[in-house]
ZADO-1210 file (C-alpha; in nm, 4 decimals, padded with zeros to 6 digits):
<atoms>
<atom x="-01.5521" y="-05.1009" z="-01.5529" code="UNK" pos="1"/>
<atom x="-01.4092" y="-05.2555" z="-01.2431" code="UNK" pos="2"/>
<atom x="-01.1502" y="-05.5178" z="-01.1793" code="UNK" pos="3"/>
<atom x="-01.4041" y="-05.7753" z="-01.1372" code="UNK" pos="4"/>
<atom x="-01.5338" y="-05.6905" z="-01.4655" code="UNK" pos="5"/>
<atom x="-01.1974" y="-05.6901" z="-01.6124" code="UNK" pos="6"/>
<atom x="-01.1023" y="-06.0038" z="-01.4549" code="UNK" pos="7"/>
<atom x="-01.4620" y="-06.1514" z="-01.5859" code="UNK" pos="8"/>
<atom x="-01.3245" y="-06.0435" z="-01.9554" code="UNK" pos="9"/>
<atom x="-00.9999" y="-06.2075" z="-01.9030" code="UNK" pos="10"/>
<atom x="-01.1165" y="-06.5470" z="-01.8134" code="UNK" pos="11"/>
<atom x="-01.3571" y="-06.5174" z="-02.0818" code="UNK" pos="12"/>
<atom x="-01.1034" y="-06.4064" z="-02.3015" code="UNK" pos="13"/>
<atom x="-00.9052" y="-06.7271" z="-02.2015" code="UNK" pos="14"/>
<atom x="-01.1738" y="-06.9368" z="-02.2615" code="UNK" pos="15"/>
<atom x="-01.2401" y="-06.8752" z="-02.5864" code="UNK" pos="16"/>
<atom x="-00.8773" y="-06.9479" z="-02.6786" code="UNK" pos="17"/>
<atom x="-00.8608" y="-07.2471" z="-02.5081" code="UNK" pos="18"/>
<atom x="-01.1537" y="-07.3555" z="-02.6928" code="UNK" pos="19"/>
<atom x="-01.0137" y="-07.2201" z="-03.0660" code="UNK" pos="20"/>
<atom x="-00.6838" y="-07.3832" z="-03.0088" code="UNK" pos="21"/>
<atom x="-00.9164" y="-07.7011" z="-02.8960" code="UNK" pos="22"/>
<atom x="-01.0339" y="-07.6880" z="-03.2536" code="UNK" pos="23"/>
<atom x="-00.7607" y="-07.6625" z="-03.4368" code="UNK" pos="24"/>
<atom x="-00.6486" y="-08.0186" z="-03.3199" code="UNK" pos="25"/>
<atom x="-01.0275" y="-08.1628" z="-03.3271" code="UNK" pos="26"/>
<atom x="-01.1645" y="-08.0261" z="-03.6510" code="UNK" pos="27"/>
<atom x="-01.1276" y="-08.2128" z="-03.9406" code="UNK" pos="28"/>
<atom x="-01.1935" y="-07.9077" z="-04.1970" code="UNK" pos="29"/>
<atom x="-01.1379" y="-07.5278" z="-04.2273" code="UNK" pos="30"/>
<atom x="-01.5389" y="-07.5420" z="-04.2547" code="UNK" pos="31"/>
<atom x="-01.5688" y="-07.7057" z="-03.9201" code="UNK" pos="32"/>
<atom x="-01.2797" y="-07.5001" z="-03.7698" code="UNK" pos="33"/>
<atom x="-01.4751" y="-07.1511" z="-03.8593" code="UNK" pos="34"/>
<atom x="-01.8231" y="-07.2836" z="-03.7434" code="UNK" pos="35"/>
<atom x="-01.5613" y="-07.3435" z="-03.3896" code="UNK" pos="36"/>
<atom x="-01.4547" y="-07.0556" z="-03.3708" code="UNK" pos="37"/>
<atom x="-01.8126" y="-06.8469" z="-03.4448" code="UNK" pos="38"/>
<atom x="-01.9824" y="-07.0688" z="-03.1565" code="UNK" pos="39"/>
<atom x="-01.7145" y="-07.0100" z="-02.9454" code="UNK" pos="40"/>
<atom x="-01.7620" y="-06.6190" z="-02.9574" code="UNK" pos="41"/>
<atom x="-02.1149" y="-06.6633" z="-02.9687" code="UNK" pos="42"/>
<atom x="-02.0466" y="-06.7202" z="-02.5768" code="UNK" pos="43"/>
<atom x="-01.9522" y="-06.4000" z="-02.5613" code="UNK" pos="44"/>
<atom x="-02.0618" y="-06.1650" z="-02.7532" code="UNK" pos="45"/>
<atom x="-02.4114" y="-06.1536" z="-02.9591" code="UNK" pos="46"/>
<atom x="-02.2542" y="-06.3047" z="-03.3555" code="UNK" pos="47"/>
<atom x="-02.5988" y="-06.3729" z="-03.5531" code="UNK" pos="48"/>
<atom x="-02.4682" y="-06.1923" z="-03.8252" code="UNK" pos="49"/>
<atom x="-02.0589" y="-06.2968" z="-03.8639" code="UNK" pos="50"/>
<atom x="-01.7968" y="-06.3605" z="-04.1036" code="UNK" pos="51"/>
<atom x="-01.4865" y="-06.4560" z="-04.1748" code="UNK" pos="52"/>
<atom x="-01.3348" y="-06.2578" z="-04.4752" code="UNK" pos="53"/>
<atom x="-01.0013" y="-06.3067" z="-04.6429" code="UNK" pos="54"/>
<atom x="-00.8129" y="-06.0948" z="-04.8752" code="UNK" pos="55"/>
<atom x="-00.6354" y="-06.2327" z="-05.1908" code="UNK" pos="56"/>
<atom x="-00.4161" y="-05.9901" z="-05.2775" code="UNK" pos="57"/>
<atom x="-00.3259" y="-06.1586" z="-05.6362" code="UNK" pos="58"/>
<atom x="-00.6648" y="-06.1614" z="-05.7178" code="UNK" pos="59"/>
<atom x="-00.7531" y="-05.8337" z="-05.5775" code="UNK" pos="60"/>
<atom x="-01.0434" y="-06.0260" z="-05.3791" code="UNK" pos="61"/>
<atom x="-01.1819" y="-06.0150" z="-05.0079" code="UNK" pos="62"/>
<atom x="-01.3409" y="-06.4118" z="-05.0077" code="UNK" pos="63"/>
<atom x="-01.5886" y="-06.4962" z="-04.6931" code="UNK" pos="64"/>
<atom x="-01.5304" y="-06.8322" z="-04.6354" code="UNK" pos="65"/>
<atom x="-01.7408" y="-06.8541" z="-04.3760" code="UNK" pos="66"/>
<atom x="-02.0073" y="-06.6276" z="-04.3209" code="UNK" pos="67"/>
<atom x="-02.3887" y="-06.6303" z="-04.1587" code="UNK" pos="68"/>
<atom x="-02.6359" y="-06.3556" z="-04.1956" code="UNK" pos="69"/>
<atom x="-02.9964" y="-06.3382" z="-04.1776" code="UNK" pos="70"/>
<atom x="-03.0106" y="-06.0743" z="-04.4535" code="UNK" pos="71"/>
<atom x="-02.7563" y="-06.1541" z="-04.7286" code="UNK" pos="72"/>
<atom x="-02.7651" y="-06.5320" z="-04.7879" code="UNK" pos="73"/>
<atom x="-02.4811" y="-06.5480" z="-05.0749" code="UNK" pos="74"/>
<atom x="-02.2180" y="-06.2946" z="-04.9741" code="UNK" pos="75"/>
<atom x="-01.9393" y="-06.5439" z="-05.1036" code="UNK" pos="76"/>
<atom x="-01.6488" y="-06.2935" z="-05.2550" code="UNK" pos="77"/>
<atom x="-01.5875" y="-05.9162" z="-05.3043" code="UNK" pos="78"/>
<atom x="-01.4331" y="-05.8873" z="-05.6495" code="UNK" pos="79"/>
<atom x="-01.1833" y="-05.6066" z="-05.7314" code="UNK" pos="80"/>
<atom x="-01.1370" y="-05.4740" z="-05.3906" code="UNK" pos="81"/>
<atom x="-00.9531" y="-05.1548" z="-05.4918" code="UNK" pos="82"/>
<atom x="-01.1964" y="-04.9864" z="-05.7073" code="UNK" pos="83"/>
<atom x="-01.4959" y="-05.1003" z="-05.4194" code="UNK" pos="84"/>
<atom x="-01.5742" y="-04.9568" z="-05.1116" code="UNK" pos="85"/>
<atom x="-01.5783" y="-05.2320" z="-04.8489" code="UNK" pos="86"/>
<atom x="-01.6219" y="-05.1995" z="-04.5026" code="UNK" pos="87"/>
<atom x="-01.4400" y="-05.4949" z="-04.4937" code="UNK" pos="88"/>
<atom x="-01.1480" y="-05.3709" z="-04.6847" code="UNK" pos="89"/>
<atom x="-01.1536" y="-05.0440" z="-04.4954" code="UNK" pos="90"/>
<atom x="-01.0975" y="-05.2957" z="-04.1705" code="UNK" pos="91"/>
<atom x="-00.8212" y="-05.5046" z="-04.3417" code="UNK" pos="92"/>
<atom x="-00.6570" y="-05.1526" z="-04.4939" code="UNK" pos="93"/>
<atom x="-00.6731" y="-04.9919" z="-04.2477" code="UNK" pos="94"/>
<atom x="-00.5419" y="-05.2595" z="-04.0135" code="UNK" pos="95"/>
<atom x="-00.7358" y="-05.1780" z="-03.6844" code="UNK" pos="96"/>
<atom x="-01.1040" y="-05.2291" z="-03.5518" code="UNK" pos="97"/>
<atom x="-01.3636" y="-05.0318" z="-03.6958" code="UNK" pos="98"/>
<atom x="-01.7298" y="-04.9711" z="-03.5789" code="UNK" pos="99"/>
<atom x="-02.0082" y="-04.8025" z="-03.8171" code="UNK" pos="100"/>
<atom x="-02.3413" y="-04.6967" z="-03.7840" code="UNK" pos="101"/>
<atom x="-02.5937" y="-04.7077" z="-04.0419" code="UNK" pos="102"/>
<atom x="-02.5653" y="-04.2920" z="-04.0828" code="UNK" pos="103"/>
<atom x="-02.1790" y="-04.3937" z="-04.0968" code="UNK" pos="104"/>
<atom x="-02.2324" y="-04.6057" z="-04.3720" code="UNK" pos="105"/>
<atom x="-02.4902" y="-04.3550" z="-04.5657" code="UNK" pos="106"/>
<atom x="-02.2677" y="-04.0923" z="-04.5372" code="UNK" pos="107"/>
<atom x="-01.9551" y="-04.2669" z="-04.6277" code="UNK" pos="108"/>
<atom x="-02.0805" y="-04.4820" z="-04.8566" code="UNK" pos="109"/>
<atom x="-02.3045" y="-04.2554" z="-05.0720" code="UNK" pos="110"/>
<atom x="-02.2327" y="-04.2670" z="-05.4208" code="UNK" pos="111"/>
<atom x="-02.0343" y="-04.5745" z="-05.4273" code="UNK" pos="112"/>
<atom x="-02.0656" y="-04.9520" z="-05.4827" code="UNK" pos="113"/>
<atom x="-02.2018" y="-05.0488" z="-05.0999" code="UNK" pos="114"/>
<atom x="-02.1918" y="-05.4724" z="-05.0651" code="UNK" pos="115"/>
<atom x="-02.4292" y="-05.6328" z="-04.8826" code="UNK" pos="116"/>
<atom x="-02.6784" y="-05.5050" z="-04.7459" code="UNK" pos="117"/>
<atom x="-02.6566" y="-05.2270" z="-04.4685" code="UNK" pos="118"/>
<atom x="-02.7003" y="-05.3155" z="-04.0958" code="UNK" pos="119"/>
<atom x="-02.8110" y="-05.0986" z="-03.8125" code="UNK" pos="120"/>
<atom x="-02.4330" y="-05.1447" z="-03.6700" code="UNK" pos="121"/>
<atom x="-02.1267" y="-05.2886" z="-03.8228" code="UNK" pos="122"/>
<atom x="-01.7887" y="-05.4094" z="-03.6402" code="UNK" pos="123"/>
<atom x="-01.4827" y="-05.5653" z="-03.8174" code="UNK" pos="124"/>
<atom x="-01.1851" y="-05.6306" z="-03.6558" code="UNK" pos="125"/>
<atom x="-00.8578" y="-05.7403" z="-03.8787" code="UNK" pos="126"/>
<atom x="-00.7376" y="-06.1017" z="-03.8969" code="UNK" pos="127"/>
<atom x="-00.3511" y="-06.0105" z="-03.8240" code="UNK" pos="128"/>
<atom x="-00.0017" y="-06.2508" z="-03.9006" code="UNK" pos="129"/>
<atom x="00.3225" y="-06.0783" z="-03.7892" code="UNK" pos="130"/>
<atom x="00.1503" y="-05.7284" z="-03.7891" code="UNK" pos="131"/>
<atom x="00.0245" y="-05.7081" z="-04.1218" code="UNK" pos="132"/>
<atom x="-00.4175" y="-05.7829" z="-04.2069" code="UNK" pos="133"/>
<atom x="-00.5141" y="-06.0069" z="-04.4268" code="UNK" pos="134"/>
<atom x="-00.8543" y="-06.1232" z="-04.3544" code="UNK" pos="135"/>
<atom x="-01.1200" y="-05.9727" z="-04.0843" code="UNK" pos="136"/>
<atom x="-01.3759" y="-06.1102" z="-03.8658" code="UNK" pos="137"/>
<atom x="-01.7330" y="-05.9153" z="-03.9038" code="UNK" pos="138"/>
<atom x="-02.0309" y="-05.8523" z="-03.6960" code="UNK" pos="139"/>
<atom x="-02.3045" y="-05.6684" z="-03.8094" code="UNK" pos="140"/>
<atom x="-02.7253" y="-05.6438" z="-03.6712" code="UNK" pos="141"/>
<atom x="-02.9893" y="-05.5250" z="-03.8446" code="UNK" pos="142"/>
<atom x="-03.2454" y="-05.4198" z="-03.5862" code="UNK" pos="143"/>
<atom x="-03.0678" y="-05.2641" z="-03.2859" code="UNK" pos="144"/>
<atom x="-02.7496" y="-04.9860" z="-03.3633" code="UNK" pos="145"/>
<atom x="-02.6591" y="-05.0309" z="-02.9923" code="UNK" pos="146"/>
<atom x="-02.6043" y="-05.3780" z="-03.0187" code="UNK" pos="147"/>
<atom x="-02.2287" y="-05.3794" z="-03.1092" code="UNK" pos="148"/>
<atom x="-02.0593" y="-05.1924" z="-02.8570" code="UNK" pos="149"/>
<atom x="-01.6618" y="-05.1019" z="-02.8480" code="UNK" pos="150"/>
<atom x="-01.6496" y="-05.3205" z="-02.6103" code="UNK" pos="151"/>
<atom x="-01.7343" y="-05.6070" z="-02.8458" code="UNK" pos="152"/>
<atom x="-01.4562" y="-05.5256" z="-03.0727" code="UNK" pos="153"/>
<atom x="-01.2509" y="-05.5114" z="-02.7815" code="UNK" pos="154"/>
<atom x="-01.3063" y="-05.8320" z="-02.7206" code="UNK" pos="155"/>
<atom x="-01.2940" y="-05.9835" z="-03.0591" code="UNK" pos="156"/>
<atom x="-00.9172" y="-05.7897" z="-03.1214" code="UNK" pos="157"/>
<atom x="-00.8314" y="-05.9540" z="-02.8055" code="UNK" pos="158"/>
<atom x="-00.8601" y="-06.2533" z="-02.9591" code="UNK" pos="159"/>
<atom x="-00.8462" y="-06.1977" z="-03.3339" code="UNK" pos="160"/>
<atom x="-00.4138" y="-06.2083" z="-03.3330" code="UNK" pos="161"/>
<atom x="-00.4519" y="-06.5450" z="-03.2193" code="UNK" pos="162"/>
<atom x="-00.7869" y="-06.6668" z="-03.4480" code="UNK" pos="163"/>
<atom x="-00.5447" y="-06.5325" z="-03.7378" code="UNK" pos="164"/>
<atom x="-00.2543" y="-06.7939" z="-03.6597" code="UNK" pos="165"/>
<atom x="-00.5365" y="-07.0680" z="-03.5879" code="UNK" pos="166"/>
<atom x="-00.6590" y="-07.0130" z="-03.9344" code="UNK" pos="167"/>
<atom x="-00.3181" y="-06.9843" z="-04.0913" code="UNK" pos="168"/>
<atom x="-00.2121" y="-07.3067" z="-03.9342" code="UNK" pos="169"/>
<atom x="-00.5293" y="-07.4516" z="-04.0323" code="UNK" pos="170"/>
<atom x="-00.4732" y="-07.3507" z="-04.3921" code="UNK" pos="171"/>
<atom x="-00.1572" y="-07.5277" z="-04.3925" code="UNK" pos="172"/>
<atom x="-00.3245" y="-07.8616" z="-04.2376" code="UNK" pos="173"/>
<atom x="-00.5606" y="-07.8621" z="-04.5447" code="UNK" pos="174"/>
<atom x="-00.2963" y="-07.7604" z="-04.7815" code="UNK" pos="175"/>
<atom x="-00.0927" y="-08.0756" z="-04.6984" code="UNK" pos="176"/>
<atom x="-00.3892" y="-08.2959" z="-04.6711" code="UNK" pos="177"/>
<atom x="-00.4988" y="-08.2175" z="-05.0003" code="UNK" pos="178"/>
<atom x="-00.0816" y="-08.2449" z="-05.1547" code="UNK" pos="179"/>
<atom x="-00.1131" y="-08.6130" z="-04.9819" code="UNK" pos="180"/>
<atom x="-00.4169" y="-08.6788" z="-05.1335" code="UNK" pos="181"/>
<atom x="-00.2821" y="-08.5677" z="-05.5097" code="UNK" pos="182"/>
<atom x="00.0374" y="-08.7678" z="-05.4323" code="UNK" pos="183"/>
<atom x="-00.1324" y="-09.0797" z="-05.3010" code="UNK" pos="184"/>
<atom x="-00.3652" y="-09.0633" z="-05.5990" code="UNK" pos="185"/>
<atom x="-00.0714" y="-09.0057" z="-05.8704" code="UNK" pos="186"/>
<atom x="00.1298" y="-09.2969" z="-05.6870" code="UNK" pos="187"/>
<atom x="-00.2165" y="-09.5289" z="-05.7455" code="UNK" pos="188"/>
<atom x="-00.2207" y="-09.4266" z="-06.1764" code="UNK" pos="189"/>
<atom x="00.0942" y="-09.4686" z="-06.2258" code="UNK" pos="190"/>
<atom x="00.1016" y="-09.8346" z="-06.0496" code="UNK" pos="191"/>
<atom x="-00.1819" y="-09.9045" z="-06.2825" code="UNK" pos="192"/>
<atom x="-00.0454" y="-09.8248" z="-06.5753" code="UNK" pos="193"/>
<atom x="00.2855" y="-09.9748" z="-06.5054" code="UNK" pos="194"/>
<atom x="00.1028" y="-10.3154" z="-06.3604" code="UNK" pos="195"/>
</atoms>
């Protein structure tokens, strides 16, 4: 790779967080804020099959709150994540990008619980705040095993650190919107029952 290359990835790079940290002001839910931030790396990098995962560590759960696949439709949680052997929990354990093939998957895999359904190639890099994973962004394809390169996942860790404190911020956004909802609706009932 050359420095013209590298200084192609950089302003890509930029681009794409310019454009998340766009969103976070401009989208009105963490729906809207995900479907951002997957068309924004779709300029990138090739993200048919993506996801957003999140791990719940009081519920021992890896949730995908946003995820699109052209395989597995209904992917929505991975329930007790410890006794499972997720890709996506290998990513968010073992805090740092992982690539598999299918014959990665097969032989790692065998015997076990697999979820989903598996892909040709699959990359996950961890969703980091202060140094420590708790969620992952996945891309997978079904058709072509050289279709996810390193490079990809170079890439997508380039930007994941700051996707993490997007979402996290975003969280919090919701999280207050919904306590001024509550409180707004409380203040309403008990007006009308002291009226």
């Amino acid at each position: 790779m050359g420095i013209n290359d590298n200084e192609c990835i950089q302003d890509l790079t930029t681009q794409v967080i310019f454009e998340i940290s766009s969103a976070v002001s401009n989208t009105l839910s963490l729906d809207e804020f995900y479907r951002a931030i997957h068309a924004s790396l779709g300029k990138i990098i090739s993200v048919d099959n993506f996801g957003i995962a999140l791990y719940l560590k009081d519920r021992d759960t890896i949730t995908f709150p946003y995820f699109v696949d052209e395989v597995d439709k209904d992917l929505t949680e991975i329930a007790q994540v410890s006794r499972k052997e997720s890709l996506t929990a290998r990513v968010i354990n073992a805090n740092k990008p992982l690539l598999f093939t299918e014959e990665d998957m097969i032989r790692h895999l065998t015997g076990k619980v697999i979820v989903g359904t598996p892909a040709k190639i699959w990359g996950g890099v961890p969703l980091k705040i202060r140094g420590k994973a708790f969620g992952a962004m996945i891309i997978q394809d079904y058709h072509d095993r050289n279709a996810i390169r390193e490079s990809d996942l170079d890439f997508l860790s380039s930007v994941s650190e700051f996707v993490a404190m997007a979402i996290e911020r975003k969280q919090i956004e919701d999280e207050i919107k919904q306590s001024e909802k509550l409180t707004k609706t409380l203040f309403r009932i008990s007006n009308a029952i002291l009226a």
